[in-house]
C-alpha positions as CSV (number, residue, x, y, z in Angstrom):
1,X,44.0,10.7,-3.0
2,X,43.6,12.8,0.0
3,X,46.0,12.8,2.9
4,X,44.5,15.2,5.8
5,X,47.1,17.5,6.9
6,X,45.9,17.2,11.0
7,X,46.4,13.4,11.1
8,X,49.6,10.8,11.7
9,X,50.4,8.2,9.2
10,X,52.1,4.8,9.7
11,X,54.0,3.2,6.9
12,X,51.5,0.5,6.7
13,X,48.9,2.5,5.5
14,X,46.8,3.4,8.8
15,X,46.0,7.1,10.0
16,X,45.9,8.5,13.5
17,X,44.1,10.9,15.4
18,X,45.4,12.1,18.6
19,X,43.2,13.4,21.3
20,X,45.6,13.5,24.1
21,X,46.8,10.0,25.4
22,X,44.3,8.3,23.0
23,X,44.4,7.5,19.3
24,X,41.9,6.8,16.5
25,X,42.7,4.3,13.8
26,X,41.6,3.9,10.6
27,X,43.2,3.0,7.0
28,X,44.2,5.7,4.6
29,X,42.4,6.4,1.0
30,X,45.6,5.1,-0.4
31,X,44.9,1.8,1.2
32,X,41.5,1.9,0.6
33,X,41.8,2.6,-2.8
34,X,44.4,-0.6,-3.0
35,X,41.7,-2.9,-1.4
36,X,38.8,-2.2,-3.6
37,X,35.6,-2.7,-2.2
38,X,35.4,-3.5,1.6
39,X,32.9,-6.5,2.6
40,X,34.0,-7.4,5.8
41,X,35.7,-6.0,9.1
42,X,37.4,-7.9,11.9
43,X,36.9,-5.7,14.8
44,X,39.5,-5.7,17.0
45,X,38.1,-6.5,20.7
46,X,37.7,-4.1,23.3
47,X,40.3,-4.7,26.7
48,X,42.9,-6.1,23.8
49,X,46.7,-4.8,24.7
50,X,48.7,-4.4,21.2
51,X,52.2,-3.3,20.6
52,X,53.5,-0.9,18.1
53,X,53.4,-3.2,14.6
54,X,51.1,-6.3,15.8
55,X,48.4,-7.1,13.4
56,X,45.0,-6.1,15.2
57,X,42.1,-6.2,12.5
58,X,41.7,-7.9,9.3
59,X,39.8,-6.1,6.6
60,X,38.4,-8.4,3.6
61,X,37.8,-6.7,0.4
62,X,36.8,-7.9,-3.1
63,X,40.2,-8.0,-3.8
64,X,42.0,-9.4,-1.0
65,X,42.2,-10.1,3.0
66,X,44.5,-7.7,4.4
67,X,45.9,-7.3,8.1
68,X,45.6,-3.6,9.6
69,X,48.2,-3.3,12.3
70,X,48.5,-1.0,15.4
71,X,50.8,2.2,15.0
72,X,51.0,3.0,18.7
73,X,50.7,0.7,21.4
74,X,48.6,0.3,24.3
75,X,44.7,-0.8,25.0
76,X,41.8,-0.9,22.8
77,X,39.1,0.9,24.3
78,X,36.8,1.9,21.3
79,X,36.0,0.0,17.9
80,X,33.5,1.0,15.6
81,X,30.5,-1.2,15.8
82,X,28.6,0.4,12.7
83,X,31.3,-1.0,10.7
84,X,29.7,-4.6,11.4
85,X,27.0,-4.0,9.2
86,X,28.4,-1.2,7.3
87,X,32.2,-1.9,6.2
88,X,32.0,0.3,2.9
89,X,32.5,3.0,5.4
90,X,36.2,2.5,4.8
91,X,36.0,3.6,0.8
92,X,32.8,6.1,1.4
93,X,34.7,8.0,4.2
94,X,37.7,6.9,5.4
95,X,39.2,9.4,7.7
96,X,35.5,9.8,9.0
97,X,33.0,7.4,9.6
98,X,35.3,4.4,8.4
99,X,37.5,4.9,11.8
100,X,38.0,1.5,13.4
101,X,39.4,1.3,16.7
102,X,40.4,3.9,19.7
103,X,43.7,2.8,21.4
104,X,44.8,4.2,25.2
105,X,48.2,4.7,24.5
106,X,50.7,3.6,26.9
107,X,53.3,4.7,25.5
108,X,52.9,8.5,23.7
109,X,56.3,8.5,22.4
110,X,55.4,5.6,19.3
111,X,53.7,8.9,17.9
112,X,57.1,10.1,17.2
113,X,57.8,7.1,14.6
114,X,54.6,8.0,12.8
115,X,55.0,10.1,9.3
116,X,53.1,13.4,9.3
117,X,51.2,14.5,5.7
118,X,54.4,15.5,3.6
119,X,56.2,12.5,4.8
120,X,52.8,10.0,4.0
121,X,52.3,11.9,0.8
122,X,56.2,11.4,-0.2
123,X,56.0,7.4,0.7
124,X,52.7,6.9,-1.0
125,X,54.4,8.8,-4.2
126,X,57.3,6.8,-4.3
């Protein structure tokens, strides 16, 4: 299972990138692992405002339907279209090409909640 030293974790499974005020989103290897094979990606819409915690995405897998949910709050401003026809993205590459939404924080300090690698590496080994 790899946990990328450079990203944010939440304790919901979802990884962040931070390029200043704005975040990439995506779900971890650990959660892809737990899904099994994805088939189908809600894309969160463009414009949308979330909070910290609200359910944003839906991913369906073979397994199950589970909710992603946003780890920082603010606008949606990105979401990765290729995903529409090309879900498995999220167990081929994760943390690369299986990135599913950009959020415009509006407020940076939610980052400070997030777990950094040790921390996501310690909850995930529970």
């Amino acid at each position: 299972m790899t946990v990328p030293a450079h990203l944010l974790y939440s304790r919901d499974h979802e990884w962040v990138a931070l390029e200043g005020t704005r975040a990439r989103i995506g779900i971890t290897d650990y959660a892809q692992e737990a899904l099994g094979d994805v088939v189908y990606v809600q894309a969160p819409v463009v414009g949308t405002t979330v909070a910290a915690g609200d359910s944003f995405s839906e991913v369906e897998s073979t397994k199950s339907v589970s909710d992603i949910y946003a780890p920082v709050s603010g606008t949606i401003v990105a979401v990765n279209e290729a995903l529409g026809t090309g879900p498995d993205a999220l167990n081929t590459d994760p943390y690369g090409k299986g990135w599913i939404c950009e959020i415009e924080m509006s407020n940076p300090s939610d980052v400070e909640g997030l777990l950094d690698a040790v921390g996501y590496q310690a909850l995930i080994d529970g």
